[in-house]
N, C-alpha and C positions, 0 to 999 in steps of 0.2 A: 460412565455417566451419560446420561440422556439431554442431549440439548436442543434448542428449536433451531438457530439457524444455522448451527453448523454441523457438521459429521466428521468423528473422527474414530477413524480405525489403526489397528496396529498391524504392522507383520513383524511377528513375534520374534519370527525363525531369521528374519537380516535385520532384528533391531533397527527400525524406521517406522514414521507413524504418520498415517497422511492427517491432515487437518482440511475439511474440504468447507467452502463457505455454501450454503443454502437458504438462498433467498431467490430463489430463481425466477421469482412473478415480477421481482423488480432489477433484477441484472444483477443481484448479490450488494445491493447497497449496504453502506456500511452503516448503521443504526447505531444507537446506545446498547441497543439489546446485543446483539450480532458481536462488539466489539467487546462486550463483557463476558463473553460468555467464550472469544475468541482466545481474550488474555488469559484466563481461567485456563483452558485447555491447554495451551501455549506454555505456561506457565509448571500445570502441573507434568507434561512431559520431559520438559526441561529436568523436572528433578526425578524423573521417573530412570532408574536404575537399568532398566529393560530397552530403553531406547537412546540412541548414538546421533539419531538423524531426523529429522521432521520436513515431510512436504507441504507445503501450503499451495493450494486449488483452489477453482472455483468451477464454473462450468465449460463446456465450448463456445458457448453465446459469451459469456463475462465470465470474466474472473472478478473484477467489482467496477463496475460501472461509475462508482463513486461515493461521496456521502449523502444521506436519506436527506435531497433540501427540505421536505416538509417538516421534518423534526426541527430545523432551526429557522425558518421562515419568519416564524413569529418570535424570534429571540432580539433581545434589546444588548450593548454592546457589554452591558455590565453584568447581563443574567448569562452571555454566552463565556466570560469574564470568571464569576463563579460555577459555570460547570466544568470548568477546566479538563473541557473532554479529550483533550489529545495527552493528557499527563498521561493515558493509561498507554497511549502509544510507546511512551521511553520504557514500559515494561517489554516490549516485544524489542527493541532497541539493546536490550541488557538481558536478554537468554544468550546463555553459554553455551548452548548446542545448536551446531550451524543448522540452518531452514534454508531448504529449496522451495523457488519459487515455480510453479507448474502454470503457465500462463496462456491462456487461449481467448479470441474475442475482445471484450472491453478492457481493460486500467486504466480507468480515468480518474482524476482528482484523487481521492481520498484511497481509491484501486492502487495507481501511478505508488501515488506514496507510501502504501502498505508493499508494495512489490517492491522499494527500492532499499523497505526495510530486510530483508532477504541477502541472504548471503550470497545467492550465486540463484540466477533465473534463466529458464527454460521456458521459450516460447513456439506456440502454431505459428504457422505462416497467416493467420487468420488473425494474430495479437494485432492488437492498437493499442498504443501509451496514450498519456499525454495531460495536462495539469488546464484545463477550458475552465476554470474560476472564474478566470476575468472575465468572461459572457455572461454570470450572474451579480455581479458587479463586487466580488471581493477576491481574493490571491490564495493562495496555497498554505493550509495553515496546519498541516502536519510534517513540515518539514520538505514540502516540495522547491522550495527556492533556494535551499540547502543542498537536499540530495542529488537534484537533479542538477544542482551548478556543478558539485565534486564532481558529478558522471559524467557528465557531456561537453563542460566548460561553459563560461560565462555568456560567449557570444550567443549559443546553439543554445542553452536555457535560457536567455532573454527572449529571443524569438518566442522562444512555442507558450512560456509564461505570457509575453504580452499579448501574444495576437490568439493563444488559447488553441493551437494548430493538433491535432492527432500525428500521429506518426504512427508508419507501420512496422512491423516486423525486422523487416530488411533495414530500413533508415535506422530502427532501432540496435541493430548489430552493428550497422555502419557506423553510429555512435558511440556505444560501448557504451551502452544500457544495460545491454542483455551479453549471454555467454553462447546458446545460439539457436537457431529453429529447428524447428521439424513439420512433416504434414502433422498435421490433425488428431488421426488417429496415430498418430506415434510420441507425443511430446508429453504428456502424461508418464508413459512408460521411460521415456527417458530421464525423465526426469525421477523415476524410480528409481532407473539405476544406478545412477549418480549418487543418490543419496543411499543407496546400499551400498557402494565402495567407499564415500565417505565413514560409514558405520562401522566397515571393516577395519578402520585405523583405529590404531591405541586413543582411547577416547581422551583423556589428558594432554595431551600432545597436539589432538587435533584442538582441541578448544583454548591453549594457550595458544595455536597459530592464530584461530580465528580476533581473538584475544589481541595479538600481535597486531595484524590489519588494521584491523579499525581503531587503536590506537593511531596510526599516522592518517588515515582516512576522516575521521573525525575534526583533529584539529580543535579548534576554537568552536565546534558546531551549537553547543549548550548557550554560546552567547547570541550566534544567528537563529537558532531554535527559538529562544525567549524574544531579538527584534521582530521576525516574523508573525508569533505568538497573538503579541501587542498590538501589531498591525492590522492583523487577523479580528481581533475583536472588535477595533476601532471600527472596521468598516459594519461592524453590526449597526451604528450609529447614523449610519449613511441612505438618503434616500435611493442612492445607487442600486445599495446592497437590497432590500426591499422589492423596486419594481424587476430587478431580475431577476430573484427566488420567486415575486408575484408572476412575472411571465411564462416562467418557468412552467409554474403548476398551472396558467391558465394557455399553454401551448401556443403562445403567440410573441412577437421577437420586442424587447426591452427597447422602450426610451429613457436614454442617457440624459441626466441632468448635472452632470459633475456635482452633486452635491449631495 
């Protein structure tokens, strides 16, 4: 199947399937469009008989820069309320065949949190994390205050959630975010290979381990999912939220009005 922002190939012969994101004009931001068309793909490999393993990429410049703000710029707290666009997240959340993450450049926001959906992530020495919401004046609403607390612990995600800080590569392994780096031209492929010795194990076995994990990983997450969620909308409500997506797209820095 033919899609517009993403690309996705098979190799047939090690049973793995990359899934590459393709938005390159804007850093691979994450759209409506981009995320439907993600799940889809995601979705139908997952039951695809032929494949054991899935990479998920973006480019060297980004892997996803973050979410499209102009898409929700002009969203009010109860229309972003009704598109309940992150429900299609807990599909990628609930595929049973482990995804590698091939990570180079940007994951920020909505990036951050699609990469910590991922089993196990591969990054350049060129990768930057990081969850910058709060510089638009709302928080992390795909589960960034969730995942990234499990990863890193409470103290080290408080930081980078409040003050909106990037981290690199390195600080990111030092955390145990990531599994581990490579140059540039090599993290891709490594990350290939990885998930063709994953493909090589008896496929059942590997997907009850994965199965296993995230059972004690998870935890109570469905109820911090939904606080954040809630949050996440309220601040659609907010003048805050407003002048900082308006700053945003007029490239000049936010005045804060706590309200």
């Amino acid at each position: 199947m033919t899609y517009k922002n993403i690309i996705v190939r098979r190799e047939a012969a090690d049973k793995i399937a990359v899934v590459q994101l393709n938005r390159p004009e804007v850093l691979n931001a994450l759209n409506l469009e981009l995320m439907t068309e993600l799940i889809e793909a995601l979705e139908g490999l997952d039951k695809d008989a032929e494949v054991n393993c899935i990479v998920l990429t973006g480019n060297e410049k980004a892997f996803a820069a973050g979410a499209d703000i102009k898409e929700m710029s002009g969203e009010s707290a109860v229309g972003m309320l009704m598109r309940d666009q992150f429900e299609k997240w807990n599909k990628i959340r609930a595929l049973k065949k482990p995804v590698v993450a091939a990570v180079s450049g940007f994951a920020l926001g909505g990036g951050c949190e699609l990469v910590m959906l991922c089993d196990i992530i591969i990054a350049s020495e060129t990768a930057k994390f990081g969850q910058p919401e709060i510089n638009i004046g709302v928080i992390p609403g795909a589960g960034g205050t969730q995942r990234l607390t499990r990863a890193i612990g409470k103290v080290r995600a408080m930081e980078l959630i409040l003050t909106g800080r990037f981290i690199d590569a390195e600080e990111a392994l030092r955390l145990g975010l990531i599994n581990r780096i490579l140059p540039v031209e090599f993290y891709l492929s490594e990350a290939l290979k990885l998930a063709k010795d994953i493909a090589s194990k008896p496929p059942v076995a590997v997907r009850l381990a994965k199965e296993s994990v995230l059972k004690v990983y998870d935890g109570s997450l469905d109820d911090g999912l939904d606080f954040e969620r809630k949050n996440f909308y309220l601040l659609f409500a907010t003048d805050d939220m407003r002048e900082g997506m308006t700053a945003f797209t007029e490239k000049r820095k936010p005045v804060w009005t706590g309200r």
